[in-house]
N, C-alpha and C positions, 0 to 999 in steps of 0.2 A: 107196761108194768111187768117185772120180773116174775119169778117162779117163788112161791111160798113152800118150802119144806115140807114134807108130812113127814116124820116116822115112820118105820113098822111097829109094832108090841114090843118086841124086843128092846129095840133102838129109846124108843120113850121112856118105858121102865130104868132106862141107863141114863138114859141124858137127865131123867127127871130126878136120878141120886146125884148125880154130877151139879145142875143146878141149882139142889140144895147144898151143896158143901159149898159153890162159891158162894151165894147169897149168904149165906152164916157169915164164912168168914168176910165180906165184905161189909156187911151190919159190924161184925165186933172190931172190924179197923177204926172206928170211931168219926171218921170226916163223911160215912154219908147217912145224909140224913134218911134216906125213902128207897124205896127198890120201886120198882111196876116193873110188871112181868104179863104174858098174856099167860092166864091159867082156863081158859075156856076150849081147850083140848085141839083146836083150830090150828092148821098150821100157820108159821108165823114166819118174819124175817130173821129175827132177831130174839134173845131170849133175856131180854132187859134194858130198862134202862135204870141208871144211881143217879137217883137227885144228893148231889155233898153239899156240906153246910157250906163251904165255900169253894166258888172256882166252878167251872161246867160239868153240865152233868154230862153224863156217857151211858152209850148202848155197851152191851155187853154181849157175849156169845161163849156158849161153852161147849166143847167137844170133848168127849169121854171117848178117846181114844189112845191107843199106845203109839210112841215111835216109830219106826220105818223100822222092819227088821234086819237090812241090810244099810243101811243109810242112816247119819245121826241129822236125823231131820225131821217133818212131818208136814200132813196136809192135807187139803178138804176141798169140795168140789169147786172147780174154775168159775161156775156161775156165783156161786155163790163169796166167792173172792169178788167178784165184780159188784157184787152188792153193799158188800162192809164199805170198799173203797168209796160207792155212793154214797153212802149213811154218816163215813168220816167227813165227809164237808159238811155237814152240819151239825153235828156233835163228834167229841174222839169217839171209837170202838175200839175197844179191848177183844181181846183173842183170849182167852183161858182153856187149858187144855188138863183132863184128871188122865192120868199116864199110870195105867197098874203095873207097866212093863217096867219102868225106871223108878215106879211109888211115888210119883210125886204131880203138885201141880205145879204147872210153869203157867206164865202171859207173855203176851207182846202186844204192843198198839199195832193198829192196820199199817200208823204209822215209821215202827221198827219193823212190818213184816215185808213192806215195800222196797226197802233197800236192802232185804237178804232171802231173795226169794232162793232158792235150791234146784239145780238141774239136773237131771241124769238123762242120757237117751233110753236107758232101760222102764222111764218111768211114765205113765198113764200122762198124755197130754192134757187129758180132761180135769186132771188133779194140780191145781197150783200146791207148791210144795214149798218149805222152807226151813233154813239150817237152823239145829235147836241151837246152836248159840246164841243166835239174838237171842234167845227167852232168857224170861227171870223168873227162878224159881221161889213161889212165895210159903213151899211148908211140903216134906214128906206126908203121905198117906198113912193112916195109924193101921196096923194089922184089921183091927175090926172094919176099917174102910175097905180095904184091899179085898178082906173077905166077903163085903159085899158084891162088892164090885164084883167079883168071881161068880157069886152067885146070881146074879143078871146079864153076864157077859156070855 
C-alpha cells in the first residue's frame, strides 16, 4: 500500500479553501450529481470523488499551488503521481490546481498529464512536473479569493 498524505496546519487551512472552491464550482456545473470527500481530518489519497448524472464518476485532487517561477509549468510529488496513475484505471482523476500566482484555476486529466509531462535538469527529480499548456483554465480567482488565499498562504 502506498503513502497517504498528511498536511501540515498550514498546507490544510489552504487545501481545505482550495477544495471548497472546486466542489462549488463543480456542484453549479450542473452534470454531477454527488461529491464524497473524506472530511474525517485522516490523511487521504485523494480529495474526492463526483458521482455525474451521466457517464463515470471521477476522483478528483486539488493542489493550491502557484506555477514554477521560472518554468510555465507545475508539479507535485512523484509518489504521489504514481498514485493518480493507479486510481485512473479505475475511474478518470482530474488534477485541479488554484494558482494565486497566474489568478486562476486550471485541470488536466492524469490522462492529459501523461503525455505532457515537463523536464529540466535544474528540477527536483522527486517532483513529477508538467507544462501548463495541457491545462484548461476553468475561471479567474475573484480579488476576494486571491485575498484569501494570501491570507492562509
Amino acid at each position: 500500500m502506498h503513502k497517504k498524505y498528511k498536511k501540515d496546519d498550514h498546507q490544510d487551512h489552504l487545501g481545505q479553501y482550495g477544495e471548497a472552491l472546486i466542489k462549488d464550482m463543480l456542484k453549479k456545473r450542473g452534470n454531477v450529481a454527488c461529491i464524497y470527500s473524506p472530511d474525517d481530518g485522516n490523511p487521504h489519497y485523494l480529495d474526492g470523488i463526483a458521482l455525474v448524472k451521466k457517464g463515470l464518476p471521477f476522483f478528483f485532487e486539488v493542489k493550491c499551488k502557484p506555477k514554477l517561477n521560472h518554468f510555465y509549468a507545475t508539479g507535485f510529488d512523484s509518489s504521489q503521481w504514481y498514485h493518480y496513475q493507479q486510481m485512473n484505471a479505475i475511474f478518470p482523476v482530474y488534477v485541479f490546481f488554484v494558482d494565486h500566482i497566474l489568478g486562476s484555476i486550471y485541470y488536466a486529466s492524469v490522462n492529459t498529464l501523461v503525455k505532457n509531462p515537463f523536464f529540466n535538469d535544474k528540477l527536483p527529480k522527486s517532483i513529477s512536473f508538467f507544462d501548463l499548456g495541457c491545462m484548461t483554465e476553468l475561471r479567474k480567482l475573484t480579488q476576494t479569493e486571491l485575498n484569501e488565499i494570501k491570507k492562509l498562504n
